[in-house]
Structures are given as structure tokens and as C-alpha cells.
SEFIPA-935807 format. One record per atom (N, C-alpha, C, O): residue in three letters; x, y, z. Coordinates in steps of 0.1 Angstrom, whole numbers, padded with zeros to 4 digits, always signed. Example, Ala and Ser with C-alpha at 12.3 -4.5 7.8 and 13.67 -1.06 7.14 Angstrom:
2
Ala+0132-0057+0078Ala+0123-0045+0078Ala+0132-0033+0078Ala+0142-0033+0085Ser+0128-0022+0071Ser+0137-0011+0071Ser+0129+0000+0079Ser+0134+0011+0080
This chain:
163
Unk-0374-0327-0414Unk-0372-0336-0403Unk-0358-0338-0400Unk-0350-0338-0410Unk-0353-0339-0390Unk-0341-0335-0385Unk-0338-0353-0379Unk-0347-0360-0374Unk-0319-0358-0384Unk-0318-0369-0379Unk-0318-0368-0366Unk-0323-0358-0361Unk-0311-0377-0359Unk-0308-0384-0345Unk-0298-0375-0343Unk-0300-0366-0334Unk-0285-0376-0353Unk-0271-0366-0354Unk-0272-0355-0350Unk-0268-0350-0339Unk-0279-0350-0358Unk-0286-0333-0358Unk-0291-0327-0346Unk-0288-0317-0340Unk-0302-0340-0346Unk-0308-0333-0334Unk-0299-0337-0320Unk-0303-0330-0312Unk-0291-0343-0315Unk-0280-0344-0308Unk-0274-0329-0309Unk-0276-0320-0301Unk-0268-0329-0317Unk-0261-0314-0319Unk-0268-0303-0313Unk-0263-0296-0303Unk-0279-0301-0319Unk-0292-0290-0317Unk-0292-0290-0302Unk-0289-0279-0296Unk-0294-0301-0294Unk-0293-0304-0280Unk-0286-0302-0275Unk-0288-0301-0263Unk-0274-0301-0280Unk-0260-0302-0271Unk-0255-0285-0272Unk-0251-0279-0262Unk-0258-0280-0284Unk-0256-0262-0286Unk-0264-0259-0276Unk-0257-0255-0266Unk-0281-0260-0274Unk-0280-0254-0265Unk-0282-0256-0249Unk-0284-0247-0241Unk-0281-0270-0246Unk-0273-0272-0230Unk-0264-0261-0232Unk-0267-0250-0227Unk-0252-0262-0238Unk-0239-0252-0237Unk-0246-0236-0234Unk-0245-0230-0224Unk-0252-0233-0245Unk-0260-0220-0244Unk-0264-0218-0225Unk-0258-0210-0218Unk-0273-0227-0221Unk-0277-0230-0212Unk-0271-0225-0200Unk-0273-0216-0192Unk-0258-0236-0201Unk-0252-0239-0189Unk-0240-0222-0186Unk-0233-0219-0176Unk-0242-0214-0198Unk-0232-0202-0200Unk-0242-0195-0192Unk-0240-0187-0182Unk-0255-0198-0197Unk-0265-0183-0192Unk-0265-0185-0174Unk-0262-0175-0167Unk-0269-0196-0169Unk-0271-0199-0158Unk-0252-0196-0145Unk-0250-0199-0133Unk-0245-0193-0153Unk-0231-0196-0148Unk-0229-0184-0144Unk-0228-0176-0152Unk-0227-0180-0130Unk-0222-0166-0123Unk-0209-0165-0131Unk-0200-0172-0135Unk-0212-0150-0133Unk-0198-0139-0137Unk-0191-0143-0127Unk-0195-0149-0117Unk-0176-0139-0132Unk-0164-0135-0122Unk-0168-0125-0109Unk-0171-0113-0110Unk-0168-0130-0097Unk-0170-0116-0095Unk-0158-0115-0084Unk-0152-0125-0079Unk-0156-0096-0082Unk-0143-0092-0073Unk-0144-0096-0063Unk-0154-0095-0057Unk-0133-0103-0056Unk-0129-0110-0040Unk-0128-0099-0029Unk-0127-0101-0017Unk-0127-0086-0036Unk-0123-0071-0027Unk-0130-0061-0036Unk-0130-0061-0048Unk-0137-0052-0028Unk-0151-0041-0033Unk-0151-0034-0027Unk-0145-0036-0017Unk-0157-0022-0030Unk-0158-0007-0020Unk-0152+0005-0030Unk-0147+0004-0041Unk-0153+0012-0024Unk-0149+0028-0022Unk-0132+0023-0023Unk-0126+0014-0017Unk-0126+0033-0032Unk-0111+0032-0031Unk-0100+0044-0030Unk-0105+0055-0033Unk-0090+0044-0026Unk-0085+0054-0017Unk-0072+0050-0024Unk-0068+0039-0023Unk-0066+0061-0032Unk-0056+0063-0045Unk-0043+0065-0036Unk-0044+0075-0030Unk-0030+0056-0033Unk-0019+0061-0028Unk-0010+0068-0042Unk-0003+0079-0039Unk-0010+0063-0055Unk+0002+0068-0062Unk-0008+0062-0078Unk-0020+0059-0080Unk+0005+0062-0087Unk-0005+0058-0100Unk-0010+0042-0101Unk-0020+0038-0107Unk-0003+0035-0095Unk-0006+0024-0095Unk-0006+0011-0084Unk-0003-0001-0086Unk-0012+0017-0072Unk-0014+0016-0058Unk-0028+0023-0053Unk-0032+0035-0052Unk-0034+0011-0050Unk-0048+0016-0045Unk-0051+0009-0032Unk-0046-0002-0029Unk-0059+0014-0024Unk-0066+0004-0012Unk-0081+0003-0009Unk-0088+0010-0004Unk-0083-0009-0014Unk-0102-0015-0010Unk-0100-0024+0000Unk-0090-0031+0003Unk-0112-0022+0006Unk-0115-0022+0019Unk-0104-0029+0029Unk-0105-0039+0036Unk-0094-0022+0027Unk-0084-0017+0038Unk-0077-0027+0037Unk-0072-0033+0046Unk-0076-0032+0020Unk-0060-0040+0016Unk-0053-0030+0004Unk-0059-0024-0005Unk-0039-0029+0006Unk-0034-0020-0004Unk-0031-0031-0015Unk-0025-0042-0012Unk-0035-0027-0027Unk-0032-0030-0039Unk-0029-0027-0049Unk-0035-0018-0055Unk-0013-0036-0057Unk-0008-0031-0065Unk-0016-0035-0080Unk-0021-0046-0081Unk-0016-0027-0091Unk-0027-0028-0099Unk-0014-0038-0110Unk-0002-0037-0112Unk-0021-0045-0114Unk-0016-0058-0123Unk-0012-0054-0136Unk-0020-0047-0142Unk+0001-0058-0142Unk+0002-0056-0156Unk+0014-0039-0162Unk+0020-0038-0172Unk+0011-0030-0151Unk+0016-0016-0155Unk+0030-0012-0144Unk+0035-0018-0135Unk+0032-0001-0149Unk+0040+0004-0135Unk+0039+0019-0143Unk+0040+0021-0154Unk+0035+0028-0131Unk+0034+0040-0132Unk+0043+0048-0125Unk+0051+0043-0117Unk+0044+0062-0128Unk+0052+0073-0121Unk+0053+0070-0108Unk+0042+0067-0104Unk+0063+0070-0098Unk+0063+0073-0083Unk+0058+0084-0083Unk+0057+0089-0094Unk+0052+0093-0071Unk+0047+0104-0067Unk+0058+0115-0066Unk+0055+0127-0065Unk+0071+0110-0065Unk+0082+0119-0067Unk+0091+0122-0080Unk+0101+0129-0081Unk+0085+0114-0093Unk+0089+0115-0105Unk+0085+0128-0113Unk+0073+0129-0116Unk+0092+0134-0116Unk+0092+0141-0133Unk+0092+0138-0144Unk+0098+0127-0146Unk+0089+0143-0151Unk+0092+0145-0168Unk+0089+0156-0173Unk+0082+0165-0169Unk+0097+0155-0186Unk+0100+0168-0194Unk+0084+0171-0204Unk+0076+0163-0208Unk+0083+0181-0204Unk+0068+0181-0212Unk+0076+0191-0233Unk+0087+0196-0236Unk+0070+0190-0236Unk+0077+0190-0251Unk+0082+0203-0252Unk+0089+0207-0262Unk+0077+0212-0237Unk+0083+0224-0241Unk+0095+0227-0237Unk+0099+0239-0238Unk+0102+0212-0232Unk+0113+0211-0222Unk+0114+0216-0205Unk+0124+0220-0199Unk+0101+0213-0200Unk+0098+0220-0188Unk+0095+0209-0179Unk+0088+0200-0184Unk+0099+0208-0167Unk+0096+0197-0157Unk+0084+0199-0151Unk+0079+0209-0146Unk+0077+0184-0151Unk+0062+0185-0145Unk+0059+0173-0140Unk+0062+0162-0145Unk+0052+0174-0128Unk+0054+0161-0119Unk+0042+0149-0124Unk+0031+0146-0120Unk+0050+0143-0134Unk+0039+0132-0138Unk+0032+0122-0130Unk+0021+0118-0134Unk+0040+0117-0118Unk+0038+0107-0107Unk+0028+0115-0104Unk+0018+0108-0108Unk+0024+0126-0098Unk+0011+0129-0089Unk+0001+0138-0098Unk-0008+0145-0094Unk+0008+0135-0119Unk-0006+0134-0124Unk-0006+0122-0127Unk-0015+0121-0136Unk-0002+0114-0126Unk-0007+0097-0128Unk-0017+0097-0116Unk-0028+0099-0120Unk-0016+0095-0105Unk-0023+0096-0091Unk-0031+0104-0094Unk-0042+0099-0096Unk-0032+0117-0096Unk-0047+0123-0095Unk-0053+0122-0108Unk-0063+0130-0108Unk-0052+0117-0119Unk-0056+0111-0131Unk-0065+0097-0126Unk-0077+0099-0126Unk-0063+0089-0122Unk-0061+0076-0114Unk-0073+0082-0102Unk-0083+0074-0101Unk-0074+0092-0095Unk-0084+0097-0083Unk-0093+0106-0092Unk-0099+0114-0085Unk-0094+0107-0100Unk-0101+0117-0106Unk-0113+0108-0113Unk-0124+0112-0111Unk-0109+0098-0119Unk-0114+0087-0127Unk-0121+0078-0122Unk-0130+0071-0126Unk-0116+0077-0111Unk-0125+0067-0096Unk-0135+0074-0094Unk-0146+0069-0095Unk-0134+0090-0088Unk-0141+0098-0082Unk-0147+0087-0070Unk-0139+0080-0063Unk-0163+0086-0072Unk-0169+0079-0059Unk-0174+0065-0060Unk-0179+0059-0051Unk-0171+0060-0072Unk-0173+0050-0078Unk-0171+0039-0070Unk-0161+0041-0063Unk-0175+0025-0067Unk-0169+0015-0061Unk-0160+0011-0073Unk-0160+0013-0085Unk-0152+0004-0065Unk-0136-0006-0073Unk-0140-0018-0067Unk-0143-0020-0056Unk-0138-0027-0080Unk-0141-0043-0078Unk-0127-0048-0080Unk-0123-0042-0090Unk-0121-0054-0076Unk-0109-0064-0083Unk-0107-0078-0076Unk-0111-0083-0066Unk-0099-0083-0085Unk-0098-0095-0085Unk-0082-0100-0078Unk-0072-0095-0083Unk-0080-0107-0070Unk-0067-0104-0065Unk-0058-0119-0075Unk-0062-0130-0079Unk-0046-0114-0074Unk-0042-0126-0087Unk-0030-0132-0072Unk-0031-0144-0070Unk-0019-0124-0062Unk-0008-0128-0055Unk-0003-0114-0050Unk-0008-0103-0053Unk+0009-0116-0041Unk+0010-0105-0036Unk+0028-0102-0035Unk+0035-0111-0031Unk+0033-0090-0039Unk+0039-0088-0043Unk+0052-0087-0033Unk+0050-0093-0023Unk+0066-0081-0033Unk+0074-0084-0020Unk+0072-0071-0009Unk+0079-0069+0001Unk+0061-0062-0011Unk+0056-0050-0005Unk+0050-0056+0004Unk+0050-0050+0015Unk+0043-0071+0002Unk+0032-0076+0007Unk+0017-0068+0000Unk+0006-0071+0005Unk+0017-0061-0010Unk+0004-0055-0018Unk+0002-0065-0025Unk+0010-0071-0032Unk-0014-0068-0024Unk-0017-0077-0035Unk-0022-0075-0050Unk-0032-0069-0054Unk-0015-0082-0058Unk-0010-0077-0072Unk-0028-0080-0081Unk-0031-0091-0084Unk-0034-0071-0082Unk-0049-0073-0090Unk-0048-0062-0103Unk-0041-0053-0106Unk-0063-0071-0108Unk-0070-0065-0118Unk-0085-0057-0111Unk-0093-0062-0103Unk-0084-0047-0116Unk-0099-0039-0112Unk-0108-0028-0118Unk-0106-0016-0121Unk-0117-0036-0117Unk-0131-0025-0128Unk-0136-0011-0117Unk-0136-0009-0105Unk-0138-0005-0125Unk-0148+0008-0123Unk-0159+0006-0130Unk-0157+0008-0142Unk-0169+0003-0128Unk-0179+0003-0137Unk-0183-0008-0147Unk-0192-0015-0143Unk-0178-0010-0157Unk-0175-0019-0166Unk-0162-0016-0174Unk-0162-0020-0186Unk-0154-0010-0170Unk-0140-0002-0173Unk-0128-0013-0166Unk-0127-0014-0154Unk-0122-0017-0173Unk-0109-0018-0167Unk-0099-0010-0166Unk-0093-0005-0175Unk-0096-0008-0154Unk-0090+0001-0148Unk-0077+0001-0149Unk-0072+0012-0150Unk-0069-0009-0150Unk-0056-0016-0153Unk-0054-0007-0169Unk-0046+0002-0171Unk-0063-0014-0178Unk-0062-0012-0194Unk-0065+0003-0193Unk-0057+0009-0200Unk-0071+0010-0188Unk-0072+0025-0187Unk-0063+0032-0182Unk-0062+0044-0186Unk-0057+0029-0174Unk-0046+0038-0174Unk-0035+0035-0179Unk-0027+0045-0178Unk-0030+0027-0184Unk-0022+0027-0200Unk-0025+0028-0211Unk-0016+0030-0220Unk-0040+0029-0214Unk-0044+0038-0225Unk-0042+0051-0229Unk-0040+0057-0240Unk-0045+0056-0213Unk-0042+0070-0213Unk-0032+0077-0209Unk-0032+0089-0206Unk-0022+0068-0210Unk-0008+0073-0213Unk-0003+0075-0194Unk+0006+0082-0193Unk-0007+0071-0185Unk-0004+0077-0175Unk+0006+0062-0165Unk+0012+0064-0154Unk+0005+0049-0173Unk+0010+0038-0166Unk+0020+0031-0179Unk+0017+0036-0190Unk+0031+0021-0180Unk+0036+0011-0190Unk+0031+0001-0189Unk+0029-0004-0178Unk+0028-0006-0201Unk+0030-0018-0195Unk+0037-0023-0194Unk+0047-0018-0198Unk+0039-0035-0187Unk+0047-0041-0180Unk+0053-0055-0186Unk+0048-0066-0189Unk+0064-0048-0186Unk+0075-0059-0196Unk+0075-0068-0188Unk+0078-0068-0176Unk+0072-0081-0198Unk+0070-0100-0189Unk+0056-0099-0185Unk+0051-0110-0183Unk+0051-0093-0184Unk+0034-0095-0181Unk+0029-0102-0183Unk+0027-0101-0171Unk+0021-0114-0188Unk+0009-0121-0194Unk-0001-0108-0190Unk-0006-0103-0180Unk-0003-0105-0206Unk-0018-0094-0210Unk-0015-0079-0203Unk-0024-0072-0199Unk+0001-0075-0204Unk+0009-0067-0202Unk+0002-0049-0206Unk+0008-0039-0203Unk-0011-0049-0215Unk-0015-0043-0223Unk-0005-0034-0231Unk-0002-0023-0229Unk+0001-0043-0244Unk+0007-0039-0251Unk+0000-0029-0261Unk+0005-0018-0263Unk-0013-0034-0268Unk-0018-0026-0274Unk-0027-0013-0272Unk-0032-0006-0281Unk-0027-0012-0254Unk-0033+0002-0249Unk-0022+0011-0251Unk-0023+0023-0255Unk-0008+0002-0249Unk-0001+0012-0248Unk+0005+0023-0259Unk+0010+0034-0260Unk+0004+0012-0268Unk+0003+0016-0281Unk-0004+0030-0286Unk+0001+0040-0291Unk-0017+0026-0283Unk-0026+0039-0290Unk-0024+0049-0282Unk-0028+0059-0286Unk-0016+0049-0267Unk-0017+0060-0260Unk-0004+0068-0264Unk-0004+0080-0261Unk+0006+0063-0268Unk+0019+0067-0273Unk+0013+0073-0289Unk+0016+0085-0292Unk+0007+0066-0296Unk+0006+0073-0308Unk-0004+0089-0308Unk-0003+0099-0315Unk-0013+0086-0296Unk-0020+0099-0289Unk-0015+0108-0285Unk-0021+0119-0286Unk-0001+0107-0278Unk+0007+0116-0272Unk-0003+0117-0256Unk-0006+0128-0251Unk-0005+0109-0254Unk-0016+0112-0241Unk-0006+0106-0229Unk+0001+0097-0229Unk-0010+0116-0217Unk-0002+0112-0207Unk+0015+0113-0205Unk+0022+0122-0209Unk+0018+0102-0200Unk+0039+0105-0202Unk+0043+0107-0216Unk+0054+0109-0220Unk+0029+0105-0225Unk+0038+0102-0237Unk+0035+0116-0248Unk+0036+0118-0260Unk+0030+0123-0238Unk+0034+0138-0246Unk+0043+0145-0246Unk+0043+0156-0251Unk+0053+0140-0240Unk+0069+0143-0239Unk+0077+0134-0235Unk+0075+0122-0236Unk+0089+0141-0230Unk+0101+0128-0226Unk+0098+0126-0209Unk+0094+0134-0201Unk+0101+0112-0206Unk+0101+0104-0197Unk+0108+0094-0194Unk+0110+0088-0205Unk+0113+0088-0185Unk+0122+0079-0179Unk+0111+0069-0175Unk+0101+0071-0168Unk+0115+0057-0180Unk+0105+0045-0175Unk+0107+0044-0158Unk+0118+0043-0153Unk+0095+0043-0151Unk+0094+0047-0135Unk+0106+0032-0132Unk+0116+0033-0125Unk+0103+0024-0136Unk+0115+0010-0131Unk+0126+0022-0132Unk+0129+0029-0122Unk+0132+0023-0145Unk+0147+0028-0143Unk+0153+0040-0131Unk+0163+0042-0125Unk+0132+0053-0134Unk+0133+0060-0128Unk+0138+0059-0112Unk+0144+0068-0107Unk+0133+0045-0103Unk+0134+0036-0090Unk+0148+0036-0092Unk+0155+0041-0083Unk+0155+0030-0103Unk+0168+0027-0097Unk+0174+0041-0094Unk+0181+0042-0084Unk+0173+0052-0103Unk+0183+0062-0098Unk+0178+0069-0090Unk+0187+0078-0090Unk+0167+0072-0081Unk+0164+0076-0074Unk+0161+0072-0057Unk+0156+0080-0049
């Protein structure tokens, strides 16, 4: 037999349980079909958006590949990035917008974050000062050699300034 205490508690776990099940998901403020400008520049339904947390190659950037040979990583970030979307809808979440006027988001594919995925796979940084910067994607993708980080590369910020 269960006291007053107890069963108070018992009752209150699962209200909580309750009130979680019944509680709509997050869901994205912008949806659709998306249309890839560079590695980290997308547009749903006809707002351009900059993807939150990374910075990837410009479309005019290089890097050295291990055999010392130049290969345009910016537009394999971008078609890495369009390859992985294919036809898929893109959900995101818009956080503010940036001095481009792009608004700066997070966005799923599927059940994939899209942000954490392409710094996993080596093709974005994270982004120094971030809150949830994905430091530890970036990690395993550097220790993988996957993406920029199968050879030498110029971080695309610095890459911006001299270019």
C-alpha cells in the first residue's frame, strides 16, 4: 500500500510523462525543397540561408590534397552538401539573420542534422564562438581524414581575408 507521499510522486511522474507526450515537437518555421548556393548557403522556400554554427569553403577556394595537388574544395563542399540533400525536403529553424541579411539556421534532412553533418564529414569548421559550434563532429572528421581534412587547407575565414 503506497503512502499519500508516494503516491503524490507516482502522480506527479506521470502528469510530467503526460504533459511531454502530448507537447508538439519543434517544428521548422521554413520547409521545402532546397536549392544549394555554396557549402554553407542554402535557400527554402525562397529565403537564403546561412547554416548555423560552421563556415565552409567559398566556391572559389582550393586546397592542397596530400599529394600536393590543388582541388577545388569549395564546390566539393557545395556538391557534397547537393548531393546529400538530393530531393529531400529541408526543415530549419531560423535562429537571426546575418549582415548578408541570410538568415542564420539549423536544418534537418530527414532526421539528420544537417549543420552536424557537414562538419562531420569534414567538408565545413566549426565555428569559433559558436554556442554548439560542433566541436566534437569536427573532431572525428579530422581524425577520419574526411573532407578538407585529408590534406592541407586554409580556414575559409582566413581563406575571405586574402582573397
Amino acid at each position: 500500500m503506497m503512502g499519500p507521499l508516494v503516491r503524490r510522486g507516482v502522480i506527479g511522474i506521470a502528469l510530467i510523462f503526460a504533459a511531454l507526450a502530448v507537447t508538439p515537437g519543434i517544428k521548422p518555421n521554413l520547409s521545402g525543397p532546397a536549392r544549394v548556393i555554396d557549402g554553407n548557403t542554402i535557400v527554402v522556400a525562397g529565403q537564403t540561408l546561412r547554416l548555423y554554427g560552421l563556415d565552409a569553403p567559398d566556391l572559389g577556394q582550393t586546397c592542397r590534397s596530400k599529394e600536393n595537388r590543388d582541388w577545388p574544395c569549395g564546390r566539393a563542399a557545395a556538391a557534397a552538401l547537393r548531393q546529400y540533400i538530393g530531393e529531400w525536403p529541408v526543415g530549419c529553424l531560423t535562429r537571426t539573420r546575418d549582415a548578408a541579411d541570410r538568415l542564420i539556421s539549423t536544418c534537418r534532412v530527414g532526421g539528420t542534422d544537417l549543420n552536424a553533418w557537414l562538419v562531420e564529414q569534414g567538408w565545413a569548421l566549426a565555428c569559433k564562438g559558436c554556442f554548439g559550434g560542433f566541436p566534437l563532429e569536427q573532431g572525428r572528421a579530422r581524425l577520419a581524414r574526411r573532407g578538407l581534412w585529408s590534406g592541407r587547407f586554409e580556414a575559409p575565414e582566413d581563406w575571405r581575408w586574402t582573397h
